[in-house]
BAMAR-309947 format. One record per residue (C-alpha): residue in one letter; residue number from 1; z negated, y negated, x. Coordinates in nm, 3 decimals. Each point is the difference from the previous one (the first is absolute). Layout:
 r   k      pz      py      px
 A NUM       Z       Y       X
...
// end
This chain:
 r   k      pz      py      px
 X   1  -8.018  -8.681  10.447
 X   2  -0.089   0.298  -0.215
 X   3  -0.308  -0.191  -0.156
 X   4   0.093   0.147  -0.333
 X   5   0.044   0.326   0.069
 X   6  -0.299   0.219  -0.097
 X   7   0.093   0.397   0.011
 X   8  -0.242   0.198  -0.257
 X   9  -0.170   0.167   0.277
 X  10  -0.208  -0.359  -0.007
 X  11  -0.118   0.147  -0.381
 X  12  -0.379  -0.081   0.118
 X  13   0.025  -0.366  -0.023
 X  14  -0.020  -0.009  -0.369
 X  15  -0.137   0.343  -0.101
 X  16  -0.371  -0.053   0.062
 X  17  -0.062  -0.392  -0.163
 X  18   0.192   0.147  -0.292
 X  19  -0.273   0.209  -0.077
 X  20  -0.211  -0.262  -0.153
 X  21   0.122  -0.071  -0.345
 X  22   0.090  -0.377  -0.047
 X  23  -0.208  -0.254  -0.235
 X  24   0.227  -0.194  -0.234
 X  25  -0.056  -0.391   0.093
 X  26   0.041  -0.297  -0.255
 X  27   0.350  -0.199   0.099
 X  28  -0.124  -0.305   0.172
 X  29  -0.346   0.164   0.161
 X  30  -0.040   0.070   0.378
 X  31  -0.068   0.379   0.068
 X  32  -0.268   0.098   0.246
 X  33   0.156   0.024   0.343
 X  34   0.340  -0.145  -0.132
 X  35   0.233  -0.207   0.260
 X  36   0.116  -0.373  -0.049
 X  37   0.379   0.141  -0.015
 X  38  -0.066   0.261  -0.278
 X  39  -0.288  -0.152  -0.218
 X  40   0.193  -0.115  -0.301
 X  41   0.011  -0.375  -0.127
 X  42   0.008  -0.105  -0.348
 X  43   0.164  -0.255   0.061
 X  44   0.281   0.084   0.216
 X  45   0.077   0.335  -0.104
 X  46   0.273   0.130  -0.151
 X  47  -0.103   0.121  -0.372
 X  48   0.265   0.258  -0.063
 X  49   0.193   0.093  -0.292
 X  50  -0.169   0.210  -0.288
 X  51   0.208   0.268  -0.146
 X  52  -0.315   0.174  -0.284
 X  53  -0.157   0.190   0.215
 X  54   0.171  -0.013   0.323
 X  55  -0.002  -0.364   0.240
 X  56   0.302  -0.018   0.164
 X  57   0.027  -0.264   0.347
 X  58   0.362  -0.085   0.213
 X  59   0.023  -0.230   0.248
 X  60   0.236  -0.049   0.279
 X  61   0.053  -0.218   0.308
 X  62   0.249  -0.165   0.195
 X  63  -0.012  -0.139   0.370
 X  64   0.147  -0.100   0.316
 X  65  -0.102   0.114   0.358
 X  66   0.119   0.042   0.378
 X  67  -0.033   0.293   0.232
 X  68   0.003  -0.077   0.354
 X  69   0.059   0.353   0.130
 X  70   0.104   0.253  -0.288
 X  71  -0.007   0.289   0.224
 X  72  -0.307  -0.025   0.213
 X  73   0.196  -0.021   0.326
 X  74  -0.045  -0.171   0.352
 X  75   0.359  -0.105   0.072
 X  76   0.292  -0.022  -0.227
 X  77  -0.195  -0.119  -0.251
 X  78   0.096  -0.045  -0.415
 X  79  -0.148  -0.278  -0.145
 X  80   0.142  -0.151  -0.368
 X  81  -0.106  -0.151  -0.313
 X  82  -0.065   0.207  -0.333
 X  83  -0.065  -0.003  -0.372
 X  84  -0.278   0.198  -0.148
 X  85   0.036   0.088  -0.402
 X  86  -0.290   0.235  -0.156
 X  87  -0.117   0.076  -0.355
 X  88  -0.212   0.248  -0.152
 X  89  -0.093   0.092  -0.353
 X  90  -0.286   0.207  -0.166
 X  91  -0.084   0.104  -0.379
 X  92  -0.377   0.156   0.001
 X  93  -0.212   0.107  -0.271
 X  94  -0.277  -0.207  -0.127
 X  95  -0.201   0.268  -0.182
 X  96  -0.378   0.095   0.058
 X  97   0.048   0.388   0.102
 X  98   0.304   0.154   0.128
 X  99   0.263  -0.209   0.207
 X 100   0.438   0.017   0.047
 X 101   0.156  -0.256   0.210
 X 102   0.348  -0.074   0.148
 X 103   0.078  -0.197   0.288
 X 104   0.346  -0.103   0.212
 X 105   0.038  -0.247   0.262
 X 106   0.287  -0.098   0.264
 X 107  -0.021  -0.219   0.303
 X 108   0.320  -0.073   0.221
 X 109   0.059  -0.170   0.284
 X 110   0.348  -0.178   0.099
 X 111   0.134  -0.127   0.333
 X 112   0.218  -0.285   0.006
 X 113   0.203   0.133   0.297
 X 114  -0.154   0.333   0.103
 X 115   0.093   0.189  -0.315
 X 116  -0.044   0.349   0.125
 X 117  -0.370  -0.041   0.037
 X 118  -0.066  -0.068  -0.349
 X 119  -0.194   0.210  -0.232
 X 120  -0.135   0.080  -0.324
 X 121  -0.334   0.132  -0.085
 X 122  -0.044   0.087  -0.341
 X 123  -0.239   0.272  -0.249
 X 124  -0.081   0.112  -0.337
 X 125  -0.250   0.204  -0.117
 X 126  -0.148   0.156  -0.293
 X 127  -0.397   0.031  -0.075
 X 128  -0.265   0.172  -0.215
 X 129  -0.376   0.076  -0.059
 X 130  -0.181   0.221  -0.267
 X 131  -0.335  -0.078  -0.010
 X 132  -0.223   0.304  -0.113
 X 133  -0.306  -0.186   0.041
 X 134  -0.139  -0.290   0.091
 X 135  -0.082   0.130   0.402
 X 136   0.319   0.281  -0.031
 X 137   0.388  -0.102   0.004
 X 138   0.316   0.182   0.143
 X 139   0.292  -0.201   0.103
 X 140   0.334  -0.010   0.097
 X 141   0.255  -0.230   0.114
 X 142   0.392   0.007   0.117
 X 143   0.163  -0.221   0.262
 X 144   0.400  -0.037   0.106
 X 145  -0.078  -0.229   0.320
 X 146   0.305  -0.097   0.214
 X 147  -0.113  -0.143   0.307
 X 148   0.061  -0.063   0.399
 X 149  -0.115   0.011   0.361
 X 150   0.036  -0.348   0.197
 X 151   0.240   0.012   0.269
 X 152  -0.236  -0.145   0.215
 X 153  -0.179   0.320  -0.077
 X 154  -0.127   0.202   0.306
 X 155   0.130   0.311  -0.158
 X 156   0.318  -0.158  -0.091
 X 157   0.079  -0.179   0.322
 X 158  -0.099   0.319   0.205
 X 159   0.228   0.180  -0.254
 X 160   0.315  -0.188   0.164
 X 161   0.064  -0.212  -0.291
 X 162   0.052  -0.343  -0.087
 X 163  -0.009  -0.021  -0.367
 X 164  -0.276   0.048  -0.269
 X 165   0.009   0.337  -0.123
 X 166  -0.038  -0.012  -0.378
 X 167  -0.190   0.367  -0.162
 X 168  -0.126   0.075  -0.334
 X 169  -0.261   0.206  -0.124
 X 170  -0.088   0.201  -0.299
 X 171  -0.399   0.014  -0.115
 X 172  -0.233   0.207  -0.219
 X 173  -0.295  -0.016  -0.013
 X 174  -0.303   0.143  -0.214
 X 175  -0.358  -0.019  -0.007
 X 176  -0.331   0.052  -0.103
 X 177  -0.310  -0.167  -0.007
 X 178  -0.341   0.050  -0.118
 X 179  -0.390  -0.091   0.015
 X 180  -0.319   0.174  -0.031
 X 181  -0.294  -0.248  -0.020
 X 182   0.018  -0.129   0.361
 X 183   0.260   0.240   0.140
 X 184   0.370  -0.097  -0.022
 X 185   0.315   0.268   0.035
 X 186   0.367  -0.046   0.077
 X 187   0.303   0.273   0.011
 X 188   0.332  -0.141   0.058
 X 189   0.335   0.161   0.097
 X 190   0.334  -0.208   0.118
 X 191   0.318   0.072   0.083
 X 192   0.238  -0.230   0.106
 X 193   0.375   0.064   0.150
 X 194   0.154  -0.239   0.265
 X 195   0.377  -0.069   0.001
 X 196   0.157  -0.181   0.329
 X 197   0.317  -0.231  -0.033
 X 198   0.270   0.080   0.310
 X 199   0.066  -0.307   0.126
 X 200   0.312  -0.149   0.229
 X 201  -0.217   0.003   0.335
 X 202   0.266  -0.186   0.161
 X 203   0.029  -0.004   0.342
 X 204  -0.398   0.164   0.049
 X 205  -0.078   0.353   0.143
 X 206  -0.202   0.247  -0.126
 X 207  -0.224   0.214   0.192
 X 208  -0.050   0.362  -0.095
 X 209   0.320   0.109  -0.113
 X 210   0.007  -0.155  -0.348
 X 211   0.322  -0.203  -0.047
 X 212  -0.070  -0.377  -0.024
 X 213  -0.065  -0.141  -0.354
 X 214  -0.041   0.399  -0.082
 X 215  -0.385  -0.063  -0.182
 X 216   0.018   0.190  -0.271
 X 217  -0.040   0.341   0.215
 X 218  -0.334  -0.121   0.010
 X 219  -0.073   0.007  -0.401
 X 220  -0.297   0.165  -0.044
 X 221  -0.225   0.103  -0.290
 X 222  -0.422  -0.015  -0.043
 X 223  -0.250   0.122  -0.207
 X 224  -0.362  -0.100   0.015
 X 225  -0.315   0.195  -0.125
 X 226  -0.309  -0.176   0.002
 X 227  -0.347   0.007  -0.109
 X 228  -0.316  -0.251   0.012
 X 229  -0.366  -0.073  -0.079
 X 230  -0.195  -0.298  -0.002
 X 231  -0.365  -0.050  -0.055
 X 232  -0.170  -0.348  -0.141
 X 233  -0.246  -0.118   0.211
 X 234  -0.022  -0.339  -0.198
 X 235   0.211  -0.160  -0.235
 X 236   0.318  -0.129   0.219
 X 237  -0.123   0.254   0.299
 X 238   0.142   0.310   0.063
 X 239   0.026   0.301   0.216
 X 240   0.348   0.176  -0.022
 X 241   0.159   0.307   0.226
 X 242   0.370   0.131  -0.053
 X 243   0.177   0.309   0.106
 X 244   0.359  -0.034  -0.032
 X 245   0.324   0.220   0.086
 X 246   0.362  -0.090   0.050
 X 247   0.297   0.188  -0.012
 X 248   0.312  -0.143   0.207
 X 249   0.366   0.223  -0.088
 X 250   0.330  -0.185   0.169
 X 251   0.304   0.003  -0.200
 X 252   0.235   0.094   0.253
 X 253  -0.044   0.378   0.114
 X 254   0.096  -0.174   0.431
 X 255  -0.354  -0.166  -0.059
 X 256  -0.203   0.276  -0.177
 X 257  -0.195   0.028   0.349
 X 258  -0.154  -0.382  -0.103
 X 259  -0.171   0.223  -0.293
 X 260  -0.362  -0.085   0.025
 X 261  -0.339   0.059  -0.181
 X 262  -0.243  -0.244   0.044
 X 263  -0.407   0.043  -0.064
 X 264  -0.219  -0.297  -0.021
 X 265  -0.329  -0.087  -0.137
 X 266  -0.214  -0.329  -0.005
 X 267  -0.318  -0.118  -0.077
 X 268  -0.086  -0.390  -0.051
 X 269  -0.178  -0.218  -0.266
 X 270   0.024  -0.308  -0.209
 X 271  -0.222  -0.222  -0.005
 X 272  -0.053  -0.367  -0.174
 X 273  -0.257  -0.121   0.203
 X 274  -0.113  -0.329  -0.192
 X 275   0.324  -0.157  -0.147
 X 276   0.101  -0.164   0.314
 X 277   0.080   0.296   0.211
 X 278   0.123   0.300  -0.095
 X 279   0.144   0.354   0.181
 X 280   0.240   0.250  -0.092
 X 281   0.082   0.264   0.288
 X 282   0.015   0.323   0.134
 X 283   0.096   0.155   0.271
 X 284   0.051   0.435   0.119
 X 285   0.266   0.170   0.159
 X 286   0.342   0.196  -0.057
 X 287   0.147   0.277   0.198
 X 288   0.390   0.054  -0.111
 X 289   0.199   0.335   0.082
 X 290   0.373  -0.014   0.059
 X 291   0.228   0.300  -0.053
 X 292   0.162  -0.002   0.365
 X 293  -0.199   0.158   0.194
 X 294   0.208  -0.300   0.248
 X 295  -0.212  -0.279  -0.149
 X 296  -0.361  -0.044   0.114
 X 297  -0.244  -0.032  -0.300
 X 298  -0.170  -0.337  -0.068
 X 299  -0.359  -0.053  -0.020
 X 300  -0.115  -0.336  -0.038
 X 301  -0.316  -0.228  -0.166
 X 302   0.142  -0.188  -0.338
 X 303  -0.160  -0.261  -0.172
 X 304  -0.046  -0.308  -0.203
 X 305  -0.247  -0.252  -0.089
 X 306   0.010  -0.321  -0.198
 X 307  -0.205  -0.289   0.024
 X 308  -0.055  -0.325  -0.167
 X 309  -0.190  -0.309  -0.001
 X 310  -0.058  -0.279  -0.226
 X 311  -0.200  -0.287   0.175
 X 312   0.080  -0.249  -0.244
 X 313   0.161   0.087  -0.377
 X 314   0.268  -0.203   0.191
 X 315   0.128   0.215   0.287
 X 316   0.025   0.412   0.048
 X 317   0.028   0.118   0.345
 X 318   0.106   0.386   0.000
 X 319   0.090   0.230   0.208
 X 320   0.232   0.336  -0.001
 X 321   0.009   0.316   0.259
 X 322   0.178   0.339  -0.006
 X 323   0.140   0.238   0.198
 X 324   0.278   0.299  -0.147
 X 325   0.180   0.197   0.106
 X 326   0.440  -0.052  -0.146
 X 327   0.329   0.156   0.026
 X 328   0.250  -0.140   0.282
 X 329   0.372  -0.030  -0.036
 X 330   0.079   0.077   0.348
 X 331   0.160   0.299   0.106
 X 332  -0.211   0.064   0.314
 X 333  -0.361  -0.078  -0.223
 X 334  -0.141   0.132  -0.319
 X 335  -0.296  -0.212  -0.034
 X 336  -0.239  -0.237   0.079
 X 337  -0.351  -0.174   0.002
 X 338   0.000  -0.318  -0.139
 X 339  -0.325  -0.192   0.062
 X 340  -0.021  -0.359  -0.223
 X 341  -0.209  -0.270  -0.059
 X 342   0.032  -0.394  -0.152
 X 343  -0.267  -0.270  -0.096
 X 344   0.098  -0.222  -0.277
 X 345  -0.209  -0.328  -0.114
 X 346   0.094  -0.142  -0.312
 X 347  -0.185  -0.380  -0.103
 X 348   0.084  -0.172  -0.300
 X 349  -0.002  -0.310   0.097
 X 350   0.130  -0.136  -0.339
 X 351  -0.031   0.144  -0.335
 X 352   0.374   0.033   0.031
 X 353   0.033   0.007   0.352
 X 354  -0.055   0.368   0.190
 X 355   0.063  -0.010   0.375
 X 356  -0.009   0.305   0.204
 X 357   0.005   0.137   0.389
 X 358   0.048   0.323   0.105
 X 359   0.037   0.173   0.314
 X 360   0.049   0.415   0.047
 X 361   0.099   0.245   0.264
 X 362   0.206   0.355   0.012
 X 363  -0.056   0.217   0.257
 X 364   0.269   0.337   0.007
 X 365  -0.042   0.274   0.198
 X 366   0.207   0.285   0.047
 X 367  -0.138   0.368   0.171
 X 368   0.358   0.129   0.042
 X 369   0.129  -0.202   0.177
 X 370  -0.282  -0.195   0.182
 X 371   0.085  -0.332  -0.156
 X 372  -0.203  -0.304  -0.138
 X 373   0.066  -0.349  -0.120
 X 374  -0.220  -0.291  -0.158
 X 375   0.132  -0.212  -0.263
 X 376  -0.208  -0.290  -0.092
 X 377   0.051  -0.318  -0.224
 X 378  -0.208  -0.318  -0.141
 X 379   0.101  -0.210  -0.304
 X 380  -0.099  -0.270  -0.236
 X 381   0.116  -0.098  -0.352
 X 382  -0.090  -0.289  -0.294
 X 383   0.036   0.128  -0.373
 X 384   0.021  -0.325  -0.233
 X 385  -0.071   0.098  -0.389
 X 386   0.197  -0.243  -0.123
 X 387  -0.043   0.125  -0.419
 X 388  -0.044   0.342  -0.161
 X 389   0.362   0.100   0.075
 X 390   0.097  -0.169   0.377
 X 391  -0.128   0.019   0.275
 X 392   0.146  -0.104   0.359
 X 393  -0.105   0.216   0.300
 X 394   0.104  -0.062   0.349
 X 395  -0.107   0.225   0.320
 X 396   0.041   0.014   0.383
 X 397  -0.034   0.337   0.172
 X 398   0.040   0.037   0.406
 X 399   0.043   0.327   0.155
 X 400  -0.014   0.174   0.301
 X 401  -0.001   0.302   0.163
 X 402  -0.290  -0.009   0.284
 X 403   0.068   0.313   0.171
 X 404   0.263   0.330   0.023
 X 405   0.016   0.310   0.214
 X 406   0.311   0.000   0.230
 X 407   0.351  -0.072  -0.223
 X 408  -0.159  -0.164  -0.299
 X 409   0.033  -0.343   0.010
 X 410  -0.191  -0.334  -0.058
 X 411   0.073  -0.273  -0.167
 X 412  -0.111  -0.244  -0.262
 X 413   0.067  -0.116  -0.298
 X 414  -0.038  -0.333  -0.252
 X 415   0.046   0.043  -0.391
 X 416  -0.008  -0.246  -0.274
 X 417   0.012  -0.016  -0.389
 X 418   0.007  -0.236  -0.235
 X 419   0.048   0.115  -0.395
 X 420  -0.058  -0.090  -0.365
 X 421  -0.223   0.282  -0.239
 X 422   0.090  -0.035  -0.405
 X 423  -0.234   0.236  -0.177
 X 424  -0.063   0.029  -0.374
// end
């Protein structure tokens, strides 16, 4: 499934919350509204390597799992063992004002038998923030991110292919943020430029005319303008609206017709109600132009809302919705609506003991042509702190696909993983 993959267009998801500027908390104290699987513990967690004034942290994992149907398919189905190997690494600044980080991490998977649907995720970025006053900073940040769409992918099955197709992606990004007594402010421009792999399609067809495998005809730049206010009603309550424009250029001059402008604005607020519950959301519309005059222009609601709740200092129920608008790889599509949405309850149920459940549902729509599908899945996992620097963490995930339009099929899905984290 393409659970991962977030196109920029979904920009309003973090643009609005990040208008409030965060409170430093004391290492080993509970922040208002914080869940049981973030909040740190003193105890547990790792403390890091000091380097003057820069803290540096690595850790990496190792683990064993089975796939019981690799490619999301009814019949003929691919199921085999794997390895999973991951690390990451950061060095940030420790300083008062100002801020520079680095960052790099790398997660692969392996089949056993299956070898051509392995893959490798991986990214490194680059980071910065000048603080002109205490309420005014402008940042930027850099990211290499090499990453890849699921064959069991909607887009990727209904593409005609049978492997995952690996794509990386360039990122800039610069911003701006101020406040005015109780009124916050926000510029922020992106750019980001999408690479596709051609892969060995094998024996799959591909509708549209493309040549099987033949993704990279569908590399495509964007650029993002966008601006936002937000208003404190309270402390921890806010009212926040968005406008935002995106600028979609393809690569390859057969596509340029999938050129597209897209306008968008929302309006939403945050709002800590009393500790235990607490909102994030917003929700408007977006109306994208293509430049065939062949391709029907898109209008569509968008949104997003978080929500979380602490009954107990023990267990965090929270909940996630959205709904975007991405980029296809199919030859006969150019885009579309992706609606989303997953409750999670974490409970520690041992100082060094986290379980978790989660469930979550995709729901892909296409205009041109008339075609839907709705992924869903439901999980649990155990995370056992064993000391500062291990910790075992095994999961079970079960997914299905509940419904498809006519020639998408459904099928279902079991996934396990077991694996060691070392962390300094």
């Amino acid at each position: 499934m393409a659970w991962r993959w977030r196109i920029v267009a979904a920009f309003g998801a973090g643009l609005l919350p990040g208008l409030a500027l965060a409170q430093a908390v004391p290492r080993g104290e509970i922040q208002r509204g914080q869940t049981v699987a973030d909040r740190p513990r003193a105890d547990f967690d790792p403390l890091g390597v000091r380097l003057g004034a820069f803290r540096a942290t690595v850790a990496a994992e190792a683990g064993l799992g089975y796939d019981s149907n690799i490619q999301g398919t009814r019949d003929n189905r691919l199921s085999d063992g794997f390895a999973a190997l991951s690390a990451e690494a950061a060095i940030r600044s420790d300083w008062s004002t100002h801020a520079v980080g680095a960052t790099g991490r790398i997660l692969q998977r392996s089949y056993f038998s299956e070898t051509d649907q392995d893959w490798t995720d991986f990214a490194v970025g680059l980071s910065g923030r000048y603080d002109l006053t205490p309420d005014t900073s402008v940042e930027a940040f850099y990211n290499f991110v090499q990453e890849h769409l699921s064959s069991a992918s909607v887009d990727v099955q209904e593409a005609g292919l049978l492997r995952p197709v690996p794509y990386t992606y360039n990122e800039v990004q610069a911003q701006g943020r101020t406040r005015l007594n109780r009124v916050g402010a926000l510029l922020l421009g992106n750019w980001r430029g999408y690479r596709f792999s051609d892969i060995d399609a094998g024996p799959a067809t591909t509708p549209g005319g493309i040549p099987p495998g033949n993704v990279s005809v569908f590399d495509f730049d964007s650029a993002i303008a966008a601006f936002g206010l937000n208003y404190e009603l309270a402390p921890g309550r806010f009212v926040n609206g968005v406008i935002r424009y995106q600028n979609i250029v393809y690569q390859d001059g057969s596509q340029r017709g999938r050129d597209s402008d897209t306008w968008s604005g929302l309006v939403g607020f945050t709002y800590d109600f009393d500790g235990v519950w607490g909102f994030s959301g917003e929700i408007g519309y977006l109306r994208r132009e293509y430049s065939s005059p062949d391709l029907k222009e898109l209008s569509a609601p968008t949104f997003t809302g978080i929500l979380t709740w602490q009954p107990t200092l023990l267990t965090t129920v929270s909940g996630v919705v959205r709904r975007d608008v991405r980029e296809s790889i199919r030859g006969n599509a150019v885009s579309y609506v992706a609606t989303t949405g997953l409750v999670r309850v974490d409970h520690e149920y041992l100082r060094n003991v986290i379980l978790g459940a989660e469930t979550g549902v995709e729901y892909d729509e296409y205009q041109q042509p008339d075609e839907h599908a709705t992924d869903a899945y439901a999980g649990v996992s155990a995370r056992w702190l064993i000391n500062r620097n291990f910790s075992l963490v095994a999961s079970y995930q079960y997914a299905w696909r509940l419904n498809a339009s006519a020639g998408l099929e459904e099928y279902d899905r079991n996934l396990v993983l077991v694996r060691l984290r070392a962390a300094l």
